[in-house]
Each structure stands twice: as C-alpha cells, then as structure tokens.
DRENKOLGU-269779 format. One record per atom (N, C-alpha, C): x, y, z; residue in one letter. Coordinates in steps of 0.1 Angstrom, whole numbers, padded with zeros to 4 digits, always signed. Example, Ala and Ser with C-alpha at 12.3 -4.5 7.8 and 13.67 -1.06 7.14 Angstrom:
// residues 2
+0132-0057+0078a+0123-0045+0078a+0132-0033+0078a+0128-0022+0071s+0137-0011+0071s+0129+0000+0079s
// end
This chain:
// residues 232
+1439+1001+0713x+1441+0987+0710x+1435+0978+0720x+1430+0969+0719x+1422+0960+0725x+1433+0947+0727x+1429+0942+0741x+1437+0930+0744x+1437+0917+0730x+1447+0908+0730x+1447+0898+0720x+1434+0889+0728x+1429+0882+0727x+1418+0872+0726x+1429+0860+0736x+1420+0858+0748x+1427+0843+0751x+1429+0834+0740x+1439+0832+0732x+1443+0819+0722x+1448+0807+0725x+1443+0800+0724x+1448+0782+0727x+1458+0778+0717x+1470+0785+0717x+1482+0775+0705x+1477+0762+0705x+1481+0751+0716x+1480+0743+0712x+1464+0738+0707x+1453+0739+0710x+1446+0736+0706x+1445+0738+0689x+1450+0749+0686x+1452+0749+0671x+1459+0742+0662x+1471+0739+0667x+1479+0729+0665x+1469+0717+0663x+1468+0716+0672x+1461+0699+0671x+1450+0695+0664x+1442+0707+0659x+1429+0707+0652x+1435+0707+0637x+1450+0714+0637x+1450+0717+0621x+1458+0702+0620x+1464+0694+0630x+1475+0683+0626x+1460+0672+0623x+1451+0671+0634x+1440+0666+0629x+1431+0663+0615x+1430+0677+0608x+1426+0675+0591x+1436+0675+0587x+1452+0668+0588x+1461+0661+0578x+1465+0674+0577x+1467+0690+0582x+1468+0698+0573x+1482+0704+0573x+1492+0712+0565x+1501+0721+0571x+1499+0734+0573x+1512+0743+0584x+1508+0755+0585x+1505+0764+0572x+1515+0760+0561x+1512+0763+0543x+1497+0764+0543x+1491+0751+0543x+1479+0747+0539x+1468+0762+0547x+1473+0763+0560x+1461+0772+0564x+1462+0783+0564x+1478+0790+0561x+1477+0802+0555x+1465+0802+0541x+1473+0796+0532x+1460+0793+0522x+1447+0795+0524x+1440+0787+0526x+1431+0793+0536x+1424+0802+0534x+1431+0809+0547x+1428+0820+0552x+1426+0830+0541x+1442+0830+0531x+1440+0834+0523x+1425+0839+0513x+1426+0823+0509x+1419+0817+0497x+1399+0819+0502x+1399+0815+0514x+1383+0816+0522x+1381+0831+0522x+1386+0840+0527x+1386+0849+0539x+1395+0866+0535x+1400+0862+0522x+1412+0873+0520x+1424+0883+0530x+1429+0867+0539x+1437+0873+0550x+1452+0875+0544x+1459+0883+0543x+1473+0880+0538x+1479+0873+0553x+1483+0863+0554x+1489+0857+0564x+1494+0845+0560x+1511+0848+0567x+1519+0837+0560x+1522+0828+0569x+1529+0817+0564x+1530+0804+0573x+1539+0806+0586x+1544+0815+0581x+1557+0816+0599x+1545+0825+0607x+1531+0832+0604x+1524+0834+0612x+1520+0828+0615x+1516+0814+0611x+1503+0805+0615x+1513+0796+0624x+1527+0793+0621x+1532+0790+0632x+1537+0797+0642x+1537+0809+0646x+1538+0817+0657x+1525+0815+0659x+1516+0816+0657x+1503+0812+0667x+1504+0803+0672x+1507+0790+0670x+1509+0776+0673x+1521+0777+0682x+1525+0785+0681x+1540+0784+0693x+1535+0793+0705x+1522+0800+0708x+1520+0808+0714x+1527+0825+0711x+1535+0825+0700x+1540+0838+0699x+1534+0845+0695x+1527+0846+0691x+1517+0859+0690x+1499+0852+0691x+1494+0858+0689x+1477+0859+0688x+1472+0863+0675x+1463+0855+0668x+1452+0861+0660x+1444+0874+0663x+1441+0881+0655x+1432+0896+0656x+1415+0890+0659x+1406+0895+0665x+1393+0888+0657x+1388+0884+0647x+1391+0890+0642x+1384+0891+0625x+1393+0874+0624x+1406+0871+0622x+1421+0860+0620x+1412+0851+0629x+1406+0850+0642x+1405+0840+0648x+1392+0835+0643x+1381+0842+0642x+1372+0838+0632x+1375+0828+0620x+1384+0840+0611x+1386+0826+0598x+1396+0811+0597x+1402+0817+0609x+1408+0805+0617x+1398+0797+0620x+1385+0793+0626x+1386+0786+0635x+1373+0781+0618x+1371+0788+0610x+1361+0781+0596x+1374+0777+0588x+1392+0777+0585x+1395+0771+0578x+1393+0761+0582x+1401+0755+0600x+1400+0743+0609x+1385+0739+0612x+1378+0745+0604x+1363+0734+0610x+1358+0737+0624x+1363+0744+0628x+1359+0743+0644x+1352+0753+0644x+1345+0756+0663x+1340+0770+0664x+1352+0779+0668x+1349+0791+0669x+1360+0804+0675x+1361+0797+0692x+1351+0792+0699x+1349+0790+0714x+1363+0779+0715x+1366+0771+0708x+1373+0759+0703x+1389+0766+0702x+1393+0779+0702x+1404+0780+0699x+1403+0793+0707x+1398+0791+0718x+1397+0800+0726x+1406+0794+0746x+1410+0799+0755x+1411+0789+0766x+1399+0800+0775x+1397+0796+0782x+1385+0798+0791x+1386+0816+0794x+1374+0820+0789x+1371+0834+0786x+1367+0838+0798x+1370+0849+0805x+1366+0853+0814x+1359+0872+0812x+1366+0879+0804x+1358+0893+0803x+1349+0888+0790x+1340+0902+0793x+1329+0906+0785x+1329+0900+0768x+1349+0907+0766x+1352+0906+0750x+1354+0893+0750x+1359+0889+0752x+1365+0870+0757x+1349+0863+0751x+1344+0867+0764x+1328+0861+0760x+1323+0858+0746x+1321+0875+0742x+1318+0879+0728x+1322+0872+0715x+1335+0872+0719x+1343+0867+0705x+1346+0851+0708x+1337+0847+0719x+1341+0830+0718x+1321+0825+0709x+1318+0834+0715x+1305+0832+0709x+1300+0833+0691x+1308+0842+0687x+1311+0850+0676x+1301+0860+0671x+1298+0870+0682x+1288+0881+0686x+1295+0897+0686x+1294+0901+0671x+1298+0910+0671x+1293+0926+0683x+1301+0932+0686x+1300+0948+0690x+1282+0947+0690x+1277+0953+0680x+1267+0959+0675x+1259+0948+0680x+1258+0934+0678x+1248+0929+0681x+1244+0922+0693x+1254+0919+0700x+1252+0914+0714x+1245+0928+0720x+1251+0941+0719x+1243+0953+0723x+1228+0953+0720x+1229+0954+0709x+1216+0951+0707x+1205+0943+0709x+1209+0928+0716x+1199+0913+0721x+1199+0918+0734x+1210+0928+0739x+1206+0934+0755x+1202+0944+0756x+1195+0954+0741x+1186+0970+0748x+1200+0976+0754x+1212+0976+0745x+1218+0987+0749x+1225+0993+0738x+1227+1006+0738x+1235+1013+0728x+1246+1004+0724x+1253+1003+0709x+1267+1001+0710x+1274+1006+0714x+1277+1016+0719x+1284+1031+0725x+1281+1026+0743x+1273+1026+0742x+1270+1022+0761x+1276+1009+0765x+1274+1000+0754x+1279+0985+0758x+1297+0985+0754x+1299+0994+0746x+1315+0995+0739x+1325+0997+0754x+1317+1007+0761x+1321+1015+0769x+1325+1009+0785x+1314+0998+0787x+1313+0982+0799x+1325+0974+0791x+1327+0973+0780x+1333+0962+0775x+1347+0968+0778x+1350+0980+0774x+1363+0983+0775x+1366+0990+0790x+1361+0991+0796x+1364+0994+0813x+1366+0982+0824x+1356+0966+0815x+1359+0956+0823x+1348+0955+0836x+1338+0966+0836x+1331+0966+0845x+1317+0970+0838x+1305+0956+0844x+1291+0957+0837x+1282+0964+0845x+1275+0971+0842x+1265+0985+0847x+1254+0982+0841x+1250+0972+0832x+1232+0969+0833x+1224+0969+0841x+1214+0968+0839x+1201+0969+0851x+1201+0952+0848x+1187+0950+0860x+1185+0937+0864x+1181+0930+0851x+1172+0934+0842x+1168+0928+0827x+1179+0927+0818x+1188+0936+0817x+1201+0938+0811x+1209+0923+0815x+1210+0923+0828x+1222+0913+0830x+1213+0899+0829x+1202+0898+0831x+1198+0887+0826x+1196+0881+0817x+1197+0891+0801x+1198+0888+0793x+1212+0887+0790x+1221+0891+0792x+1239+0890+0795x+1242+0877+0796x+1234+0874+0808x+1234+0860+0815x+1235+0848+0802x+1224+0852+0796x+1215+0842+0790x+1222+0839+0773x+1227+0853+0771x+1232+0853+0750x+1246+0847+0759x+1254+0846+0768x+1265+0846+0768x+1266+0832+0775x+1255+0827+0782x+1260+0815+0789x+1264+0812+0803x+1264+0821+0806x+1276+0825+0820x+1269+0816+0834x+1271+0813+0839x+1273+0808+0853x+1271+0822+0863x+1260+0821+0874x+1268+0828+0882x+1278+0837+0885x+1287+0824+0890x+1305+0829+0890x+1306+0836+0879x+1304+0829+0867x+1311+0831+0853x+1305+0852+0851x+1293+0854+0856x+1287+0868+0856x+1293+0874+0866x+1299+0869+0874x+1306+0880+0885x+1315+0885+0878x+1323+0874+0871x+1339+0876+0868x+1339+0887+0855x+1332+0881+0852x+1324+0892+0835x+1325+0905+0842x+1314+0907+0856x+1309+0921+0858x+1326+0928+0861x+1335+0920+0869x+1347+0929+0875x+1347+0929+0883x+1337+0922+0889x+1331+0927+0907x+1341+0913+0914x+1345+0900+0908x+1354+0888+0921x+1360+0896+0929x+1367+0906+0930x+1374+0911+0944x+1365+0917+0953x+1357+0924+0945x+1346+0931+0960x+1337+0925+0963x+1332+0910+0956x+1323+0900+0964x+1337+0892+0970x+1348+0890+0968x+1355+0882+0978x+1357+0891+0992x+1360+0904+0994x+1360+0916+1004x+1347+0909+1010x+1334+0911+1005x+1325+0908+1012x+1322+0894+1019x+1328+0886+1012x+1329+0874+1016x+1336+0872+1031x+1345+0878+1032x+1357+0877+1041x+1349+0885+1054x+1342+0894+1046x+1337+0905+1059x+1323+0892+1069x+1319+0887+1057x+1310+0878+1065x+1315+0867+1071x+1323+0862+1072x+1330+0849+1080x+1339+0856+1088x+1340+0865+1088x+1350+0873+1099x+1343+0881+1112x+1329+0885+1105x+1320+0894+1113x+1308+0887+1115x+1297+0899+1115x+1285+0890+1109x+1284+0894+1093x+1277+0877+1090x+1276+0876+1077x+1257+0882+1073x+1253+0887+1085x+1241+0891+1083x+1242+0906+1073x+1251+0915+1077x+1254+0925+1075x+1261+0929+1062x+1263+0912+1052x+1266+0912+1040x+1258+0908+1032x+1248+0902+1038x+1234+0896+1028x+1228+0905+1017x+1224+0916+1018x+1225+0924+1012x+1232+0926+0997x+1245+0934+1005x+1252+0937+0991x+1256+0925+0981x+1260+0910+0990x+1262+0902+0984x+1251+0898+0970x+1242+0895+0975x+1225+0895+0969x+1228+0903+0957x+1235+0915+0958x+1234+0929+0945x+1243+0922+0933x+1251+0911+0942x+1263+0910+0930x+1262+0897+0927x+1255+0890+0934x+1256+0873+0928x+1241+0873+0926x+1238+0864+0912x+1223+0864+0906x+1219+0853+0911x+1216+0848+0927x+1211+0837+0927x+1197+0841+0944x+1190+0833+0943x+1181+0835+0951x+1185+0838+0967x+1181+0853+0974x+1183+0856+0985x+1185+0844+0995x+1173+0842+1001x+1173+0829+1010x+1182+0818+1002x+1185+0814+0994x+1197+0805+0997x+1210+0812+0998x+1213+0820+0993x+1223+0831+0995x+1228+0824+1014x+1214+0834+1019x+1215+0833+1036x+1218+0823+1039x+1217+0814+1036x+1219+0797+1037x+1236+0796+1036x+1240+0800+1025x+1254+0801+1023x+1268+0806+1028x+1259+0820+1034x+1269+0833+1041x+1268+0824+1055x+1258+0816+1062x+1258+0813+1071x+1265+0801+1073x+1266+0791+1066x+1277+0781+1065x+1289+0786+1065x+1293+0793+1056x+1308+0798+1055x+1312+0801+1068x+1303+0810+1074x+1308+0821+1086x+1307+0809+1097x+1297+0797+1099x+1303+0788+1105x+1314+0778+1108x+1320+0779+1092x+1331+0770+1093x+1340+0777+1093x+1341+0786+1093x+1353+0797+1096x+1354+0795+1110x+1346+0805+1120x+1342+0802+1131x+1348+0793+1136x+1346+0778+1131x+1352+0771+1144x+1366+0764+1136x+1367+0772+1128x+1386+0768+1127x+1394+0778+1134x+1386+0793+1142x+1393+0799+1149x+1392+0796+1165x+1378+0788+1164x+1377+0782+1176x+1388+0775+1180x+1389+0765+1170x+1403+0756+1171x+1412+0763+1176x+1414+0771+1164x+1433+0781+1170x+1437+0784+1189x+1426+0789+1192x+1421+0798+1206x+1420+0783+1214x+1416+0772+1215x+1414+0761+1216x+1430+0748+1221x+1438+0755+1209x+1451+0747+1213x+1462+0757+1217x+1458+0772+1213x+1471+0781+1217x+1476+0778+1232x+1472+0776+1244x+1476+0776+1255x+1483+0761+1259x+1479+0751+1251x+1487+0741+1253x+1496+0734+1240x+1492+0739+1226x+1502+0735+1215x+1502+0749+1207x+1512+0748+1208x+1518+0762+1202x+1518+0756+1185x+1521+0747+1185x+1531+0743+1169x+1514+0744+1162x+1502+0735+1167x+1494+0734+1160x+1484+0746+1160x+1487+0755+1168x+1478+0770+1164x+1481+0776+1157x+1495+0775+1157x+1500+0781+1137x+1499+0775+1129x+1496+0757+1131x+1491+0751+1118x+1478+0759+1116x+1469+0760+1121x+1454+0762+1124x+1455+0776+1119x+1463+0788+1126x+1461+0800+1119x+1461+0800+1102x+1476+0793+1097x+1476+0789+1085x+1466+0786+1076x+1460+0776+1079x+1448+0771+1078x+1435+0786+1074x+1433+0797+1086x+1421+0805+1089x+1429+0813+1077x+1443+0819+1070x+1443+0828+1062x+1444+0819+1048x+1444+0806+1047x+1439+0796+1034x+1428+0799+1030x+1421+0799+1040x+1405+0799+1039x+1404+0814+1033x+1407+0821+1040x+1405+0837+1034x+1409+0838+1018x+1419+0831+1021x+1426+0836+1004x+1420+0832+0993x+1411+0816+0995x+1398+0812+0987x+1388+0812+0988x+1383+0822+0993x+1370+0823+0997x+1362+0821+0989x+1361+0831+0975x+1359+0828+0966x+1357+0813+0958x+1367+0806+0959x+1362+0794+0952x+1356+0785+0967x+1355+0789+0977x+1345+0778+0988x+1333+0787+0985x+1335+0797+0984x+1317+0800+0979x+1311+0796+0973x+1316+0797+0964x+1308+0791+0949x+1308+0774+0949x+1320+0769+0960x+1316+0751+0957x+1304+0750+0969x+1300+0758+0981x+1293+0759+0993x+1279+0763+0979x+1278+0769+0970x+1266+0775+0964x+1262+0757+0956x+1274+0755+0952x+1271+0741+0944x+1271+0747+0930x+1281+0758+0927x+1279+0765+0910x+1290+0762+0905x+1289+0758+0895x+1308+0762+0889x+1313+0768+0890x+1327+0773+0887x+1335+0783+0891x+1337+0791+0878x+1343+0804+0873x+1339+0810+0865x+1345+0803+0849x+1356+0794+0854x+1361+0790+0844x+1356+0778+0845x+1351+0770+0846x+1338+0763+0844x+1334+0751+0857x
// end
C-alpha cells in the first residue's frame, strides 16, 4: 500500500463551494466523468480531512472541480507527492529520466534517489524542484543537515566536498556559503566564551542561541544560498 497523497481538504472544499457545487453534485461527477463509485459522505470525508482520495479519485477530482491535481495537493515533498501533483504517471516520468519503471518504482518506494548526474537533472527539470526541493525528494535533508553542523562546528573545508555531492548548485558558491555559516556560528560562540566569566545569565542566553542555530541549519542554509526552501 502506498501512502495517501498529501490532500488539501480544505482546498477542496472551497473549489467545489466556488462552482456553486454540492458534495451530491461531485460524487456525480466522478461518477458520471470518470466511473468512480463514490458517494457523498465520501466526498465529505475528504473535505473534513477524514480520509484521502486514491490517485486515480484525486485525478478525477481535481477535472470534476476544474482544477489541476497540484491544486488539491499541500506542498509535496517525496518523489510520489511530486509525481502525482504533476499528473505523471509510474511509467512515464521513468521513462523522460532513462530509467526502468522497476528501477524508478524501487527510488520511489524507498524514499531515496540514486540517479546519476543526467538522471537528477532531468528529475530536477520534469518535476520542478528547487535545490532544497531535490534534496528533500532525494532523502538526503538529514545528512546534508549532519554536514552542515560538521562545518560550522569544525572546519567547513572538510565538508565541501560531500556537501557539493548532495546540493546541485555550483561548487565555488557552495564555498562561499559553508564559509559564511561557519563564520557566524563562530562568533556566536565567541560571544558565549566572551561573557561566561563575567555574565553567567547571558552565556546561556547565547548557548541557547548556538543549539537554535544548529537545530536550523538547514533552513539558514538554504536562506544564506538565497534558494527557497523545499516547500517553496
């Protein structure tokens, strides 16, 4: 079984109150367009958030209501998310990226992307993604945030590298980046070390402060890169 599809109740709601319509009306529909057997206390359990549409349901959902699938989706973050906001089936997103359906089924359902560098650029490109938005896809936000931490904590020379492997943006600004961060880290511990011997109260403000910074590193990366974040 495959996860339900991030679904936007309310968004649905308000698209179907928008064409005048009732829940009645869009079972019909679905019915009538699409040959869904689906009855009105389901089209209002979607709208209450109680359950989820299937793909195939969120598809003819989103052509009774006129809209796209992306439109009755909330901000997609895996591979399948992606897929089905696009309305790109299995078979053919595999195929605009030169990969088996079997090989791509197999990334899709593990949550983790294994393309080569032509692979993810075409990934990049049928899907839209951002940067961020390709890290989050690959699986990889925890072990570029790990690295992240390792380079404002240590040296960040020593992360350039792997970092480079996981974020698709040009080395030398990369360097530019890991070196900012690791500076402003840097002198918020300067601070700490700075006031510990004569204010106690404000070196625990200040430590507070150095494990904030840690815990977002991730989103100061990506605002220090100047990229959106994965959810947009």
């Amino acid at each position: 079984m495959h996860p339900s599809p991030p679904f936007n109740a309310p968004a649905a709601r308000r698209l179907r109150e928008a064409l005048g319509m009732l829940p009645g009306h869009v079972a019909y529909g679905l019915g009538a367009q699409y040959g869904l057997r689906v009855s009105t206390g389901t089209v209002i359990a979607w709208e209450r958030g109680l359950a989820s549409p299937t793909d195939y349901e969120l598809t003819a959902l989103a052509g009774v209501l006129w809209c796209s699938p992306a439109e009755l989706l909330t901000a997609a973050r895996t591979l399948r998310e992606h897929r089905v906001a696009r309305e790109l089936a299995v078979e053919e997103l595999a195929r605009l990226l030169g990969l088996t359906t079997s090989a791509y089924l197999r990334m899709e359902e593990s949550g983790r992307w294994r393309g080569n560098e032509r692979q993810s650029a075409a990934l990049a490109e049928v899907l839209g993604l951002t940067p961020a938005g390709f890290v989050t896809v690959s699986g990889r936000d925890e072990e570029l945030a790990e690295l992240l931490r390792g380079a404002v904590t240590t040296r960040w020379q020593a992360q350039l590298r792997p970092v480079a492997k996981l974020v698709p943006l040009e080395r030398g600004f990369l360097q530019d980046v890991l070196e900012q961060l690791h500076t402003d880290y840097q002198a918020l511990m300067v601070s700490t070390l700075s006031w510990s011997s004569t204010g106690t109260e404000r070196a625990g403000t200040t430590g507070d402060e150095g494990r904030v910074f840690l815990a977002e590193i991730l989103e100061r990366f990506w605002r220090a890169a100047g990229v959106p974040g994965p959810d947009g």
